[in-house]
C-alpha positions in Angstrom: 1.1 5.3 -24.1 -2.5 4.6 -25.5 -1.8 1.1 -23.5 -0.8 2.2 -20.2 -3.3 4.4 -20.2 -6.0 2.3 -21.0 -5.1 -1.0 -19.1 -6.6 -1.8 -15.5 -4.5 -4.3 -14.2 -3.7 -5.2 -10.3 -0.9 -3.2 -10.5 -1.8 0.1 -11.5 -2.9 3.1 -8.7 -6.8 2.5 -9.4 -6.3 -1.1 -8.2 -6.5 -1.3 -4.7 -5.8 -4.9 -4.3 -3.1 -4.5 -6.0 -1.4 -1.6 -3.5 -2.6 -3.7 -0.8 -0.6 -6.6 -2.2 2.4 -4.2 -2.8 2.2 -3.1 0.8 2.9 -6.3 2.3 5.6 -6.6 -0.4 7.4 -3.3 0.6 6.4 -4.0 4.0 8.6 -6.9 3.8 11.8 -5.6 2.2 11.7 -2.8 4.9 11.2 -6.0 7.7 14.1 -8.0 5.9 16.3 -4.9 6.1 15.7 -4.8 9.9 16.7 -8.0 10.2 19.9 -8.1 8.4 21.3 -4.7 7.8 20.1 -4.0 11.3 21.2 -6.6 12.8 24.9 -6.6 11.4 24.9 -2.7 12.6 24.0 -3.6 16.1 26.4 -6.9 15.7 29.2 -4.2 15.1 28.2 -1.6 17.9 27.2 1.0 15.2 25.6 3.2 17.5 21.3 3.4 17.5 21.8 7.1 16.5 22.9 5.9 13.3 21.8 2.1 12.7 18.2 4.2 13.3 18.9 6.8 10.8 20.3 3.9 8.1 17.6 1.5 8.7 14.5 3.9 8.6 15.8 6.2 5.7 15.9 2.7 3.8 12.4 2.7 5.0 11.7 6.0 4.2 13.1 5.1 0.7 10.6 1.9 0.5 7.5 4.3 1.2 8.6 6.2 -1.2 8.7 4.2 -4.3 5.0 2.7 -2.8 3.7 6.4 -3.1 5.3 7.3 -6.4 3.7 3.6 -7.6 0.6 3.6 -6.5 -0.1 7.2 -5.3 -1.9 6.1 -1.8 0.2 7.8 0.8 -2.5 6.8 3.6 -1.7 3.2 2.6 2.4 3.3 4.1 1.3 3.3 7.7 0.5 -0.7 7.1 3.9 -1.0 5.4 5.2 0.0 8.8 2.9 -2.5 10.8 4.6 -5.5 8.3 7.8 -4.5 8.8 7.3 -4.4 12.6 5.8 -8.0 12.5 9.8 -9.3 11.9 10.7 -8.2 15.7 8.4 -10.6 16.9 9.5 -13.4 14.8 12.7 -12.8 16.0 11.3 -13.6 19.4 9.9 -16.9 18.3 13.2 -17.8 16.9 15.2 -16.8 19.9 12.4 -18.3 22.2 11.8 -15.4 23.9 8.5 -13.1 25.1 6.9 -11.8 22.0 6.5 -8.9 23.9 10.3 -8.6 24.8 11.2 -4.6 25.1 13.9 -5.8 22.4 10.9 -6.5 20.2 8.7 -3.9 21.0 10.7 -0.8 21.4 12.1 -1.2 17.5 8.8 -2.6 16.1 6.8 0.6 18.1 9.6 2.8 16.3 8.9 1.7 12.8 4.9 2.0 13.0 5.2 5.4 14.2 8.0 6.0 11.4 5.6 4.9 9.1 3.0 6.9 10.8 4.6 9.9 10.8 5.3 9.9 6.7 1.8 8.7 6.3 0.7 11.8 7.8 2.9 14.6 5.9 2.7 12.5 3.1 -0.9 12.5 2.6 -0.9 16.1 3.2 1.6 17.0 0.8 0.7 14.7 -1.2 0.1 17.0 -4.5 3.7 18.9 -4.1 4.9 14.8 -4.1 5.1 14.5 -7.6 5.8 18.2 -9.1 8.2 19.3 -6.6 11.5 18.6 -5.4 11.1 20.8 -2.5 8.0 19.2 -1.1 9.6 16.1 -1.3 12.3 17.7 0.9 10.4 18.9 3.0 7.9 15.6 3.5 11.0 13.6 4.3 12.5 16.3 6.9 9.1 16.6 8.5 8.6 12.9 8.0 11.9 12.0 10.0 11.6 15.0 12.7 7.7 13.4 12.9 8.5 10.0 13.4 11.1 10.0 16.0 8.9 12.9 17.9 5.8 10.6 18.3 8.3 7.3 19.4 9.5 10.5 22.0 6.5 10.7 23.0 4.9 7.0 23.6 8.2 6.0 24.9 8.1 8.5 27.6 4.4 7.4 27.9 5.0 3.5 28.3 8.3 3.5 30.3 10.6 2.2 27.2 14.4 2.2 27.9 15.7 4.9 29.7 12.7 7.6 28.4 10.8 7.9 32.1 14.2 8.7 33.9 15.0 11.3 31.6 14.5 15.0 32.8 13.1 17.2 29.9 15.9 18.8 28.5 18.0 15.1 28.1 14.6 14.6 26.2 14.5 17.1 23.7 18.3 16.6 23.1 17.5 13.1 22.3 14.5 13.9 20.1 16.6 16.6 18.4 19.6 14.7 17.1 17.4 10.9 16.5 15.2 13.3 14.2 17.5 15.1 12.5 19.9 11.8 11.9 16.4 10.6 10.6 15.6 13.4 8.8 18.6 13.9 6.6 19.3 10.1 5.8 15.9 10.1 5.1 15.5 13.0 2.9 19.1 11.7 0.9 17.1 8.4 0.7 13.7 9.7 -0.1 15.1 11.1 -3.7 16.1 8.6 -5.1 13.3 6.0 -4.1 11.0 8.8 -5.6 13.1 8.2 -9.1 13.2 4.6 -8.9 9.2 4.6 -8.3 8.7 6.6 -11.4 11.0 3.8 -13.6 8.8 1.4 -11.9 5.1 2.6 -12.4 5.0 1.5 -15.9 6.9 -1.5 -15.7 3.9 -2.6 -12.9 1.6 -1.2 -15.4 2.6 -3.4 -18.3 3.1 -6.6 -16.2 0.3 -9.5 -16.8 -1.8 -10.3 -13.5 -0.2 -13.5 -13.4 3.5 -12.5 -13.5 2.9 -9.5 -10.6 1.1 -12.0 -8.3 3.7 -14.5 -8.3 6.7 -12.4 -8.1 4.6 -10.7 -5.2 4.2 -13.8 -3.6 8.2 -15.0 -4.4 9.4 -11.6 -3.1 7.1 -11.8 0.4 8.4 -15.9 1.2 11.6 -14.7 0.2 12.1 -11.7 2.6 10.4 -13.9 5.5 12.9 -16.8 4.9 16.2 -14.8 5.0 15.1 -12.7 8.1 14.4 -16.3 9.8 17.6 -17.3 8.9 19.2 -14.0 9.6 17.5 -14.2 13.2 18.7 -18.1 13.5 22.6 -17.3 12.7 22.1 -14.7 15.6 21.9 -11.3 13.3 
């Protein structure tokens, strides 16, 4: 214990460079499981209702382990922004507008996702780690958040169908998006929590060297697949 609490590598919460380097790590994963996992859902008409509530309580999960890690919560907004740079690769690929509404209406959902744990994250931030009901409640509020502010811009910026919605159609929308998010994302949340806890020391222990390189395999490795996921047609 005298170790851990003593060493200041990268990887600990006091390093910043090393959250940011983790960020762009989780980031990734949460990117690479857009590409794949998503795109097989939408490959097999799962409907958005629930390929939305699978895909961002993985995410949810993701910024969870980052918070238990490395104890930023501020820091998983830019988790979102990475994993939202994989829709517009998969414009490149396909050859199409980078600013395509199939690539911007996901990629907007996932940075406000992120957004909206960022937010009840950081204020709940305490309860995070000594409570199981906090971390209940910041993944409800979290998923209920996040699907209210995409609501919100959509309506805002003319996305899909959101401008010729009358009010009501709105808030039935918002209602059942957030709570699909809000439960997935809760069941998802609780475990990632754990996991994050197993993987705080392990980071902590790691040599420099070791972190940076598996960092660095983990991020080319996420990028690749999601080319090649977005190539086959996923």
């Amino acid at each position: 214990m005298q170790r851990l609490s003593n060493i200041k590598s990268p990887m600990t919460s006091e390093s910043l460079v090393g959250a940011l380097i983790a960020v762009v790590v989780f980031g990734s994963i949460w990117g690479l499981v857009e590409a794949t996992l998503g795109g097989f859902l939408h490959l097999i008409h799962v409907p958005p209702l629930y390929k939305g509530a699978i895909t961002g309580g993985i995410g949810m999960a993701l910024m969870a382990i980052f918070v238990t890690t490395y104890k930023r919560p501020t820091l998983v907004f830019a988790i979102g922004v990475i994993a939202a740079l994989f829709k517009p690769l998969s414009a490149i690929i396909y050859a199409q507008p980078v600013f395509a509404p199939f690539v911007v209406n996901p990629a907007t959902a996932i940075v406000l996702e992120a957004l909206g744990f960022c937010l009840v994250a950081s204020l709940l931030h305490k309860g995070f780690e000594s409570s199981v009901k906090s971390r209940v409640a910041i993944g409800v509020s979290a998923g209920y958040l996040g699907f209210i502010l995409f609501a919100i811009v959509a309506s805002a910026l003319g996305f899909g169908k959101w401008p010729m919605m009358g009010i009501t159609d709105k808030l039935v929308t918002t209602l059942s998006n957030g709570t699909a998010l809000a439960i997935v994302g809760t069941l998802l949340l609780l475990p990632g929590h754990l996991a994050g806890r197993q993987l705080r020391p392990i980071l902590s222990a790691m040599k420099p060297r070791t972190f940076y390189a598996g960092a660095a395999v983990s991020i080319v490795f996420c990028w690749a697949i999601a080319s090649l996921a977005f190539a086959v047609g996923l």
